[in-house]
C-alpha positions as CSV (number, residue, x, y, z in Angstrom):
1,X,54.0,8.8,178.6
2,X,50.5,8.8,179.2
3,X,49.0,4.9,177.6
4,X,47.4,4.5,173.6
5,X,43.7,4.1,174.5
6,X,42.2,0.8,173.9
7,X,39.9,2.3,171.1
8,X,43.6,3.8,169.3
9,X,45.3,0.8,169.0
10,X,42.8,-1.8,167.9
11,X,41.4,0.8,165.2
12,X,45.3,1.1,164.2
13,X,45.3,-2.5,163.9
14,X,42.0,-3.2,161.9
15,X,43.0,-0.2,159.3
16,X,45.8,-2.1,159.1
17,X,44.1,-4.8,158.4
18,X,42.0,-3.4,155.8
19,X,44.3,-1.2,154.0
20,X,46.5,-3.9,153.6
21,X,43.8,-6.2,152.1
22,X,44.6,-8.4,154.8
23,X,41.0,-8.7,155.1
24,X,38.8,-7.6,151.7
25,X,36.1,-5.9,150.9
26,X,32.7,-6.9,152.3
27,X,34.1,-9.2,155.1
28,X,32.0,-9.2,158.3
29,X,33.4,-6.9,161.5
30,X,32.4,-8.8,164.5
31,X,32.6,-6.2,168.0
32,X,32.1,-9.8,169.3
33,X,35.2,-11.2,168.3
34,X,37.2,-8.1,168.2
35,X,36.7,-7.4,171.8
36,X,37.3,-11.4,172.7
37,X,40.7,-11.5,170.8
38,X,42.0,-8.5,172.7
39,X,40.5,-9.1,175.9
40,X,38.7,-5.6,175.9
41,X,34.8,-4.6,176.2
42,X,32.6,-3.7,173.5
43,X,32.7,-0.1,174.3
44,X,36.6,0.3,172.8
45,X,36.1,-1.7,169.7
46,X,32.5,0.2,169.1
47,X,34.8,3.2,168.9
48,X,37.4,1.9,167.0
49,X,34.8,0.8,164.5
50,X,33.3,4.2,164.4
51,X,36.5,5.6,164.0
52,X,37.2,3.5,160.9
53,X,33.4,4.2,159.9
54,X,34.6,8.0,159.1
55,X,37.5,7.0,157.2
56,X,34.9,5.3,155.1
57,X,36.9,1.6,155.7
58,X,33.6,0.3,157.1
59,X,30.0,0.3,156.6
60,X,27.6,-0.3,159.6
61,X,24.1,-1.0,158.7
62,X,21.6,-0.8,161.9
63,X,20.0,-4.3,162.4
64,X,21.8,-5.8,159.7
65,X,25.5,-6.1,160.3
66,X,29.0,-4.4,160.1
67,X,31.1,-4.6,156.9
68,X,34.6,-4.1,155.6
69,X,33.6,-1.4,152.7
70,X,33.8,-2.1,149.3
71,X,36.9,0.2,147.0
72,X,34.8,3.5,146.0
73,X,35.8,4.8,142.7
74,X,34.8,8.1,143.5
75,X,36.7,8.1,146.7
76,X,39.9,7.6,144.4
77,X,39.1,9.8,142.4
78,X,38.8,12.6,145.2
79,X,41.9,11.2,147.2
80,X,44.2,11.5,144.2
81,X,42.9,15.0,143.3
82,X,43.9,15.7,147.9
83,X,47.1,14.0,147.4
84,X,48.6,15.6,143.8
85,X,48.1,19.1,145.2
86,X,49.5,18.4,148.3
87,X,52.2,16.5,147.2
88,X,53.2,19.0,144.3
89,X,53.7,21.7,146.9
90,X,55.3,19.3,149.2
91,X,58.0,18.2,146.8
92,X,58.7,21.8,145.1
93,X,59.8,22.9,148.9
94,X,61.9,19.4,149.2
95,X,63.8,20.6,146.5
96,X,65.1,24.0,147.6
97,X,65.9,23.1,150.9
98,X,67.2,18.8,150.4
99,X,70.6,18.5,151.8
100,X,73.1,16.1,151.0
101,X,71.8,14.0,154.2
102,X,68.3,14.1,152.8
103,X,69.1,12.6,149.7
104,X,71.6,10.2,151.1
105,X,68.2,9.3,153.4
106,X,65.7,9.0,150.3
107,X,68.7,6.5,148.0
108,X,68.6,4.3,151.8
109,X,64.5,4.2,151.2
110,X,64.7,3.2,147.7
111,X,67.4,0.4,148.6
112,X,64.8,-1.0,150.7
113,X,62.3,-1.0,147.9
114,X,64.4,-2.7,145.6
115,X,65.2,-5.3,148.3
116,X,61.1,-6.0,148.9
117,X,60.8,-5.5,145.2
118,X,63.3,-8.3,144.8
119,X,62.3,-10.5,147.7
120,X,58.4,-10.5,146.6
121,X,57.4,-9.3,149.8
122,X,54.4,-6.6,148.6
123,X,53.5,-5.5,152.5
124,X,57.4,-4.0,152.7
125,X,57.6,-2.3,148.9
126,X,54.6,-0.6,149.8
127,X,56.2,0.1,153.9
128,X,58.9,1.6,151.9
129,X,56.6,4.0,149.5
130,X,54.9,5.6,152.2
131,X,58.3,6.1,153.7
132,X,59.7,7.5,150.3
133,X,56.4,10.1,150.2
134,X,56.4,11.2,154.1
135,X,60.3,11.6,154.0
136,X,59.7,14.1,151.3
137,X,57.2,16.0,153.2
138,X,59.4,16.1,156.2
139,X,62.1,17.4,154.2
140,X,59.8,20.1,152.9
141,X,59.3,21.3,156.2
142,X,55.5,20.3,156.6
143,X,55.4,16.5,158.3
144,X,51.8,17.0,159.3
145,X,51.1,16.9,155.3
146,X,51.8,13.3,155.1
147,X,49.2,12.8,157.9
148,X,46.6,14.6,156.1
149,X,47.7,12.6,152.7
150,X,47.7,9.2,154.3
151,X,44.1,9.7,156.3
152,X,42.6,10.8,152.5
153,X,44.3,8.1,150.6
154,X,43.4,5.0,152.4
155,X,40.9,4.0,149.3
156,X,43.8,4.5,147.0
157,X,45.9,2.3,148.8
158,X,43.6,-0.6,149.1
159,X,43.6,-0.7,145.3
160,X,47.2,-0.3,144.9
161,X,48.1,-3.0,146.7
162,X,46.0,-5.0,144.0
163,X,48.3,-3.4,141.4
164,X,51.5,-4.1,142.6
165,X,51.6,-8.0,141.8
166,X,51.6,-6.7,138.0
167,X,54.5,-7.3,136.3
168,X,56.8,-4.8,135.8
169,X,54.6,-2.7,138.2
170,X,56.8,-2.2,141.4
171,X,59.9,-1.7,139.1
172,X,58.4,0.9,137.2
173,X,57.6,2.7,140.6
174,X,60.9,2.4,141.7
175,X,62.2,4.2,138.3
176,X,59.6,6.8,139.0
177,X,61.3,7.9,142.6
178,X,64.8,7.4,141.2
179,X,63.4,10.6,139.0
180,X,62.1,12.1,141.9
181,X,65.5,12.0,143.3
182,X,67.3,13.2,141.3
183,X,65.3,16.5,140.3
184,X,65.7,17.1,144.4
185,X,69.8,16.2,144.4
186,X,69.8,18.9,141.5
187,X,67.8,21.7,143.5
188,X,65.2,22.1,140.2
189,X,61.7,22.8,141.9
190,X,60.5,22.2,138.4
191,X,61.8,19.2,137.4
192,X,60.8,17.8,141.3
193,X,57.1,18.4,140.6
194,X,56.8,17.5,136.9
195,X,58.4,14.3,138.1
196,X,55.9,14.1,141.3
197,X,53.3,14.9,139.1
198,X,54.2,12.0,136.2
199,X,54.1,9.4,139.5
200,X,50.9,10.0,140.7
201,X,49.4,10.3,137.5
202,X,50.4,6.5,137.1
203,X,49.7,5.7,141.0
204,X,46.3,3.7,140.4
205,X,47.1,2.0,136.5
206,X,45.1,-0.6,135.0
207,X,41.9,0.0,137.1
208,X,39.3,-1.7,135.0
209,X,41.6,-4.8,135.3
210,X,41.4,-4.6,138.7
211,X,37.8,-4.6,138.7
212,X,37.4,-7.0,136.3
213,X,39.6,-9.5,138.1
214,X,37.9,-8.6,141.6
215,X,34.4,-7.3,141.0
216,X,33.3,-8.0,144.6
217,X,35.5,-5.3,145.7
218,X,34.4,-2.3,144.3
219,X,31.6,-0.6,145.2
220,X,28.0,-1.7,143.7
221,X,25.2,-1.6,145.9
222,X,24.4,-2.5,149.1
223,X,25.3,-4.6,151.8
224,X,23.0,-7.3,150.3
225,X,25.7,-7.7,147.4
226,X,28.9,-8.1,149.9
227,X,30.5,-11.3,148.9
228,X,31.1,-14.0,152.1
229,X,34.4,-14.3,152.7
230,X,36.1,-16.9,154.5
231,X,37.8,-14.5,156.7
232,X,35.7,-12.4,158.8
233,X,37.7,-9.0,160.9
234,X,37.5,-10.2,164.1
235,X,40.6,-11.5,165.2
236,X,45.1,-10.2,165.4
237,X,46.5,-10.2,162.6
């Protein structure tokens, strides 16, 4: 198999990164670093960081400096609106076509979320989510969906995973597949998207809380008003 360019991997790494809120909002990109912690030129991290520029994960601003972005409200607001109709179709095919296997497959994916769930651990539950949504998709019959979804919603997930520490929160997500489930076990296209539907309505909850517990990471201006972090994206995670 022909090598992952440079440029692939370390921009797979940094979205990581930043999706993951390893790193938050308004934290300095350094090419400098980035290219000294993986023992690379410039020239692959500069395209790495363009790459991640598109997905709208990072703001460059000529003579002044490179920048995790800040959360943009109406990028959620368009991702959601990407990822219901997609999703929708997506599950109403799961459900005429699901075999016993499939479901057997989704109940192993939810096991796993109740275990993160249970064990605290926030980076698995939401490992486990994205499995739950793309396993659907497969099922379906249309796996490149799930790449379109997860390239639009990359926004949405940075807030979500500032929503998932609520309490009651990951439960409550967990009940919401369990429905999911079940509408595909019983073959009801119906019941599978009204139940599809009722989750994503509910992905994002609470967002003026989480704004008003981290203002610095929604969008508000310019790079003047990014906030200093201690951690900069530079370095492996």
């Amino acid at each position: 198999m022909r090598a992952v360019p440079a440029s692939a991997r370390i921009q797979a790494v940094l979205r990581e990164q930043i999706v993951g809120m390893q790193v938050p909002p308004g934290a300095a990109v350094s090419e400098k670093d980035i290219a000294e912690a993986y023992g690379v030129s410039r020239t692959p991290v500069r395209e790495a960081i363009l790459r991640l520029s598109e997905e709208r994960l990072v703001d460059i601003y000529p003579q002044y400096g490179t920048f995790v972005s800040r959360i943009s409200l109406e990028t959620l607001k368009d991702a959601m609106v990407i990822r219901e109709a997609l999703e929708r179709v997506a599950v109403r095919e799961a459900a005429a076509k699901a075999t016993a296997d499939d479901i057997a497959a989704l109940r192993k994916i939810l096991d796993r979320q109740r275990a993160s769930d249970k064990a605290g651990d926030l980076a698995a539950f939401h490992a486990a989510d994205e499995d739950f949504h793309q396993a659907i998709s497969a099922v379906a019959g249309h796996p490149n969906l799930w790449r379109v979804v997860k390239q639009e919603k990359a926004q949405v997930d940075r807030c979500r995973m500032l929503t998932l520490p609520m309490s009651g929160r990951r439960a409550h997500v967990i009940r919401q597949h369990v429905a999911i489930v079940e509408a595909l076990e019983a073959g009801d296209p119906d019941a599978a998207e009204a139940a599809m539907s009722a989750h994503l309505a509910d992905v994002l909850p609470s967002i003026d809380k989480v704004r008003e517990a981290h203002p610095d990471y929604f969008d508000r201006g310019g790079p003047s008003a990014a906030p200093r972090p201690k951690r900069a994206l530079g370095g492996r995670p």
